[in-house]
C-alpha positions as CSV (number, residue, x, y, z in Angstrom):
1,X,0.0,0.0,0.0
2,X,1.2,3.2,-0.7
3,X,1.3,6.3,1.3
4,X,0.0,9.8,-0.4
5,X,-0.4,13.3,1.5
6,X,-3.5,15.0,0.4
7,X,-4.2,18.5,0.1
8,X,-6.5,20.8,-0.6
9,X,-5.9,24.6,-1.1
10,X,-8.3,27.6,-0.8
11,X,-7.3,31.7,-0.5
12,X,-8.2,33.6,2.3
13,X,-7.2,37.1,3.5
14,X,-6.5,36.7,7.8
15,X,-4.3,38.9,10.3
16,X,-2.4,35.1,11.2
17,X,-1.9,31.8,9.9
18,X,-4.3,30.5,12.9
19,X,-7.0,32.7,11.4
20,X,-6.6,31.6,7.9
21,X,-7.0,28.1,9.3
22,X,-9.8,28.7,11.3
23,X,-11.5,30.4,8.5
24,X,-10.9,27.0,6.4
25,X,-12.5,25.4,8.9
26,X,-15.4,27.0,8.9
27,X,-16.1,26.6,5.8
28,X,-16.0,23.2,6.0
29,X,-18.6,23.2,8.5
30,X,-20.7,25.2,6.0
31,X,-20.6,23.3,2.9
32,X,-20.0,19.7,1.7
33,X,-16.2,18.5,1.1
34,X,-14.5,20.0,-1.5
35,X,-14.0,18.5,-4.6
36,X,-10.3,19.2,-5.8
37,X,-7.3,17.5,-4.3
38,X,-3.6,17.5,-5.0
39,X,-2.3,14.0,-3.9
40,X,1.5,13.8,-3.7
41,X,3.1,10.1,-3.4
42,X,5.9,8.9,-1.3
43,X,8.1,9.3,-4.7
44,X,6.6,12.9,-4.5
45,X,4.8,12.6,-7.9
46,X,2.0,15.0,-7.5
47,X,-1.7,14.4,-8.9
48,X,-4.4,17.1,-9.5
49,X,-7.6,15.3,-9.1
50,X,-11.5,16.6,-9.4
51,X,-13.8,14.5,-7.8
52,X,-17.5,13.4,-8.8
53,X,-19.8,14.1,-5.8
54,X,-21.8,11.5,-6.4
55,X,-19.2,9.0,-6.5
56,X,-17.1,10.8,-4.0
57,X,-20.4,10.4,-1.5
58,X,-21.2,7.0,-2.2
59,X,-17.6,5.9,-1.3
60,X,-17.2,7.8,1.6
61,X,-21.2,6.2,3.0
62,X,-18.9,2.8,2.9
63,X,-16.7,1.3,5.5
64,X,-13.8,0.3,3.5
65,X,-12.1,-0.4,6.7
66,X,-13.9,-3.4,7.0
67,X,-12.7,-4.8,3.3
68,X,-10.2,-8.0,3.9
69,X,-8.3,-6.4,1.4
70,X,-7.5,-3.8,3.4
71,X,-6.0,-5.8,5.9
């Protein structure tokens, strides 16, 4: 399995770095997740991806935890 860090970036205007944080995270209290991720690999090749809600909702309804292939 590999290991990827996942990020996602959004633009605000703050007096601090703790602002601009807590700014991001109230808007994700507002809104569903966002759809647009940069995933970088242990390698550190980088991937833009765009989700599809739908999709992106139906897998996260899913406990993949409890997939043997996870194990």
């Amino acid at each position: 399995m590999h290991k990827f860090t996942v990020t996602i970036t959004e633009e605000f205007e703050a007096d601090t770095a703790e602002e601009a944080a807590l700014l991001m995270y109230q808007e994700l209290t507002k809104r569903p997740a966002p759809l647009h991720y940069t995933a970088m690999d242990e390698l550190r090749t980088v991937t833009n991806l765009t989700l599809d809600r739908e999709k992106a909702d139906a897998f996260a309804s899913v406990d993949h935890t409890a997939d043997p292939g996870n194990w």
